[in-house]
N, C-alpha and C positions, 0 to 999 in steps of 0.2 A: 399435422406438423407442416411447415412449411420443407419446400421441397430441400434448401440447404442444411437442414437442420440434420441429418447423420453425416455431414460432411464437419460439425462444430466440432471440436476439441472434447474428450470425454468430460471432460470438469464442468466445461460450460453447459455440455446439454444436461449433465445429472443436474445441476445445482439453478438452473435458469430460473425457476418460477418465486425462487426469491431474491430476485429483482424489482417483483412486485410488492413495496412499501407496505402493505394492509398485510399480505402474505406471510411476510417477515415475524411482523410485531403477532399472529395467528401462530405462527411455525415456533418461535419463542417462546410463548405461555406455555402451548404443546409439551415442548420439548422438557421444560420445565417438571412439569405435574406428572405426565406419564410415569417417572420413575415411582413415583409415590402412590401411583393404582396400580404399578406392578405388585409393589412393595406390599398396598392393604391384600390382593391376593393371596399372593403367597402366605400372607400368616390368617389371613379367614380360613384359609385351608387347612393349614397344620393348627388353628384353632381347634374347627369342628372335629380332625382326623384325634385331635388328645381330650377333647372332650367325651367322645363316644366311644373312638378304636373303632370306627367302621367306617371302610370306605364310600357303602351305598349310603351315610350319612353327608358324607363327601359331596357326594353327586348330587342327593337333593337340594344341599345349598345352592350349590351351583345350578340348580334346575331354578330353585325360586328366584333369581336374581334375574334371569332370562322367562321368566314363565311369561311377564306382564306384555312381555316383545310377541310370546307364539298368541296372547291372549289380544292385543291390542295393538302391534304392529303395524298394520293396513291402516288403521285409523289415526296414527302416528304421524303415519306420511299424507294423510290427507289435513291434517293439521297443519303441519312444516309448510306446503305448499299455499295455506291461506292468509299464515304471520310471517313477520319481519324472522327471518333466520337468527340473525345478530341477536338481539333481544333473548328469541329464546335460548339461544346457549348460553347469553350470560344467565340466566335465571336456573338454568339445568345444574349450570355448573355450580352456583351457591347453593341449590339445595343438595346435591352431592358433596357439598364440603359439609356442609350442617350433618349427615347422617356418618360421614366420618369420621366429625369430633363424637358424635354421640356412640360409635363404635368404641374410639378410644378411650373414652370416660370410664364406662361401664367395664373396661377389660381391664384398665389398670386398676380400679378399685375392687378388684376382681367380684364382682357379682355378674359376671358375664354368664348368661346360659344358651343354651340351641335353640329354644324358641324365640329367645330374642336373636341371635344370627340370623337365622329363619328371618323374622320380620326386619329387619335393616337391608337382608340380601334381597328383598323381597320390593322394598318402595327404591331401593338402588336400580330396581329393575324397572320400576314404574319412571322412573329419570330418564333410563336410558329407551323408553318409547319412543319419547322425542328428539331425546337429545344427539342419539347416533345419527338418524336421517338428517336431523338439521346441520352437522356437525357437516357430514361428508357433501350435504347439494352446497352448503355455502362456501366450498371450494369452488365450486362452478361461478360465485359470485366476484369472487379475488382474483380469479385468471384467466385466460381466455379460453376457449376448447382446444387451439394448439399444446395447451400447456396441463392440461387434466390429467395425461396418464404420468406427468411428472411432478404434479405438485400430489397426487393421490399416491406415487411411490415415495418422495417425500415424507407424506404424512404418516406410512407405514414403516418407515424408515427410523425416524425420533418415537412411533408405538413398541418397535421390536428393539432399540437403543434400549428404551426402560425397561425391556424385559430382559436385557442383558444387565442390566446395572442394579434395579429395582429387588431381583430375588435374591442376587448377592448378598444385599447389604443387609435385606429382611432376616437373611439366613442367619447372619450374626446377629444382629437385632432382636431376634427369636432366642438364640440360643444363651445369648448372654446377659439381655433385661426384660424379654418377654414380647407377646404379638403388642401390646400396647403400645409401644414404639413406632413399631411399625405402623400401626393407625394414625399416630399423632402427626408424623410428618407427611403422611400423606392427607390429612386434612389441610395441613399447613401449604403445600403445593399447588393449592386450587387458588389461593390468590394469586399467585404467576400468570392462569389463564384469564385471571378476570381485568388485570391490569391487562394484557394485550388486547380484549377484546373491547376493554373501553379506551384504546388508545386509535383501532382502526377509524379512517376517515370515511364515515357511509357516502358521502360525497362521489367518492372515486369507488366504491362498488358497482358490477356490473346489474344494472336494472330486471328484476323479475316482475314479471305479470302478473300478481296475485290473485291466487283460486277464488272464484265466486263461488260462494255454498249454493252448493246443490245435491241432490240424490244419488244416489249410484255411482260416487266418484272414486270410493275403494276397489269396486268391481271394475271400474273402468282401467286401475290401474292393471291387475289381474290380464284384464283382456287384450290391453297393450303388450306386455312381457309374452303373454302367448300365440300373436299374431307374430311376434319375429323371433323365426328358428334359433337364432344366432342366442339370442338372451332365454331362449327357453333351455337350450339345452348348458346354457349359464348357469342355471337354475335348479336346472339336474342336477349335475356334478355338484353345485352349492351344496346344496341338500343332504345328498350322499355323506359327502365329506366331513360337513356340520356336524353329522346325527352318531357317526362311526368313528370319526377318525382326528376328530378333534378337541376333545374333552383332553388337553392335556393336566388340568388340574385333578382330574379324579385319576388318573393312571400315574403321574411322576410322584406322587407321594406315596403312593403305593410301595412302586420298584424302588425309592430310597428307602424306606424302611425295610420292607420285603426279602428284597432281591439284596439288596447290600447293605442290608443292616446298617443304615446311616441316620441321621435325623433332620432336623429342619435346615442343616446347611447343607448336608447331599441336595438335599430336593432344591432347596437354592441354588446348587452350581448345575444341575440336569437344566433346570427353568432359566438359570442363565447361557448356557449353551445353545439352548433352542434358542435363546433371545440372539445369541450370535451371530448362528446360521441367518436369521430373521433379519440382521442387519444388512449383511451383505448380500442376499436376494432382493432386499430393499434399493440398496445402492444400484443394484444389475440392472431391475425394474426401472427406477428412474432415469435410463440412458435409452430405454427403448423408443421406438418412434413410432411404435403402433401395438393395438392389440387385436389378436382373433379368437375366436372364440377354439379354432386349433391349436395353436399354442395353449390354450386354457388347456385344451383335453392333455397335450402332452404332458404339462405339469402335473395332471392326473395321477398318471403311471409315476412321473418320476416322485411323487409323494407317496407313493405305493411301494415303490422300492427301498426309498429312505426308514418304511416303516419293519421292513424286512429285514435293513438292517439293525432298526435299533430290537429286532425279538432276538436276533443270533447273537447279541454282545452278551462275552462272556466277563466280563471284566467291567466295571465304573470307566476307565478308562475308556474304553472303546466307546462304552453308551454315550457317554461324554461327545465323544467324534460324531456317533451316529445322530446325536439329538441336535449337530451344528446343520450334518445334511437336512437331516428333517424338517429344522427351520428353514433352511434356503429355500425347502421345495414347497414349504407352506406358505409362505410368504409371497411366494411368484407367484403361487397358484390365489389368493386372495387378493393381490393388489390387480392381477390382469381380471379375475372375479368383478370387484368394483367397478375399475378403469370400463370395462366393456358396456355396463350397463350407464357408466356416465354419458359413453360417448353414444351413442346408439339409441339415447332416450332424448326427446324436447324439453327444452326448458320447464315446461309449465308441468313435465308428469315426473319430475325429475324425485321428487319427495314422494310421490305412492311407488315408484319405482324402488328406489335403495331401501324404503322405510320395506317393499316385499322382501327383496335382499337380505334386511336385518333380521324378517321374522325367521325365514330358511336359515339362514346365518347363526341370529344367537337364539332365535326365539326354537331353533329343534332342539336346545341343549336339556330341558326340560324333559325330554324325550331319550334325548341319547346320552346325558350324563347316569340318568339311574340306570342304565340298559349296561352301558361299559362299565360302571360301579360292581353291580352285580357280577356281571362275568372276572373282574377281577381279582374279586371277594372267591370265585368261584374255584378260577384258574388257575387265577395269580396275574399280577399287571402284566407281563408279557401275552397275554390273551388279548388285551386288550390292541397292542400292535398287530398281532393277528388278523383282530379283525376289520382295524381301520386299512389293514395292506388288502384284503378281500376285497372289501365292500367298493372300495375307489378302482379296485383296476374292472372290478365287473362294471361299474357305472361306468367308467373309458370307454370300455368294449361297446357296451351299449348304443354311446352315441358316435362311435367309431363311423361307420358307413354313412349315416347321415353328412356329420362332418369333412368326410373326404371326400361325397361325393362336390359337395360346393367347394372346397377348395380347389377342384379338379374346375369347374367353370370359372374360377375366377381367373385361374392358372393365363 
């Protein structure tokens, strides 16, 4: 950031990087669609959860939608970094509307079954190989590196809006004409992204050096993220947190039904609470004016303790409270997650970088949604708070001493 920049007015520094024209008409399709992949969430979930009644049923979806990411992720980002970004998200993005009409089809006319969710959750996930790394380096093309860890809080900002607005409306949409709804309009929101992203001027994008193929260029990413401490133990905590403490789709449907006997619009307003808290850890993020990989660890703990509290809520009400904190602390903790490895990485590794990110990221879900399925099947969903509040403060602890000790030299 330049040096006057926490001296700007709060408004001006959260809201700065859409100033940048290309940015704008990017942050607008965004803002648009997101509501509508909230939206097909929340009811693929309470699909598969009234199809079967099992939550490890849950978690698999969710596992196959991320599986393609833990399978093919390294090679994702070595992709992103050889094609034009642009392009490929238009093309991510239309074939993500096509499997959402084809979601909606088959669910209103109801011949919908679990192996086909399975297979839809499944090529959703082969989309998003490419399409997440491409999505987040080609922010790096719209704005400058002053402006990364604002326009990346931004963008986390209009994700966690839909998650406040998206489950809501699912909730009713569910309860009162069916998930097929809820698919429809979210197939119908992907032209919002696609008119924005054929509105940007590549003219005014910032120029990337495109990857020459070559051999060893996934491993090359790998060996980059582990030569600097700072993104390794980025990577850590990523990981931890991914694999434990993040599966919020296999646990909130659970404890609505469960724990408070509610149905798809409980889980609605829990998933919009989180989308809340999400909101405003977003806004807080995009005023910051740097990021450390210490701060990352403290949102650590403070995600640990949000998880604490949502196992002691005795009452919907309270959970309600605890899943706004939650959000806030998860949302800090992912947007300074990304922000670090944007800024901290080269131009040209910028897509094996985030593309390793997405695998830890979405590709452990595969791993850690049937793991938290089970235990809560086991427990009951508040196990699963349990053990996302565990595994995160051990992982803190962990890289605890390393991290202070550099903070202490930079001091």
């Amino acid at each position: 950031m330049g040096d006057d920049a926490p001296s700007r007015p709060w408004r001006s520094r959260t809201f700065r990087s859409l100033a940048v024209r290309n940015y704008r008409y990017y942050f607008a399709g965004q803002a648009i669609s997101v509501a509508g992949t909230w939206m097909q969430r929340v009811a693929q979930d309470w699909l598969v959860l009234e199809i079967t009644d099992s939550p490890v049923a849950v978690g698999i979806a969710t596992s196959l939608q991320f599986l393609p990411t833990l399978l093919f992720g390294l090679y994702g980002g070595v992709i992103v970094d050889r094609i034009d970004r642009r392009r490929a998200i238009i093309t991510t993005q239309a074939v993500a509307a096509l499997l959402a009409t084809t979601l909606a089809i088959v669910t209103i006319a109801d011949v919908v079954t679990l192996p086909m969710v399975y297979v839809l959750a499944f090529l959703l996930g082969l989309v998003t190989v490419i399409d997440v790394p491409a999505r987040q380096a080609f922010v790096t093309e719209m704005v400058g590196p002053d402006d990364y860890v604002n326009a990346q809080a931004l963008n986390s900002t209009i994700h966690n809006a839909g998650r406040l607005i998206g489950p809501a409306i699912a909730g009713i949409l569910i309860a009162s004409v069916g998930a097929g709804a809820a698919f429809t309009i979210n197939a119908a929101s992907f032209v919002a992204v696609l008119v924005g992203l054929l509105r940007i001027d590549s003219s005014q994008l910032r120029p990337v050096t495109a990857l020459v193929r070559a051999k060893g260029q996934a491993r090359e990413g790998l060996r980059y993220v582990w030569s600097h401490p700072d993104l390794r133990a980025c990577m850590l905590l990523v990981a931890v947190v991914a694999v434990f403490g993040q599966n919020f789709r296999v646990v909130l449907p659970v404890l609505a039904r469960e724990t408070f006997h509610g149905d798809a619009q409980v889980y609605g307003w829990l998933t919009s609470a989180l989308g809340a808290g999400a909101v405003l850890g977003a806004l807080a993020s995009a005023a910051r004016a740097s990021a450390t990989a210490w701060s990352l660890m403290i949102w650590t703990f403070a995600f640990a303790v949000a998880n604490v509290l949502a196992l002691v809520s005795p009452l919907l009400g309270v959970a309600l409270v605890a899943m706004v904190a939650l959000g806030v602390a998860n949302i800090c903790f992912n947007t300074l997650a990304r922000t670090l490895l944007q800024i901290g990485t080269e131009p040209q590794m910028q897509g094996r970088v985030i593309a390793l990110h997405s695998l830890v990221f979405l590709g452990s879900t595969p791993i850690g949604a049937p793991i938290v399925g089970w235990v809560c099947e086991t427990w009951g969903p508040r196990a699963g708070f349990l053990l996302a509040a565990t595994t995160s403060a051990t992982a803190a602890l962990v890289v605890l001493p390393r991290l202070r000790g550099r903070r202490r030299l930079r001091a």
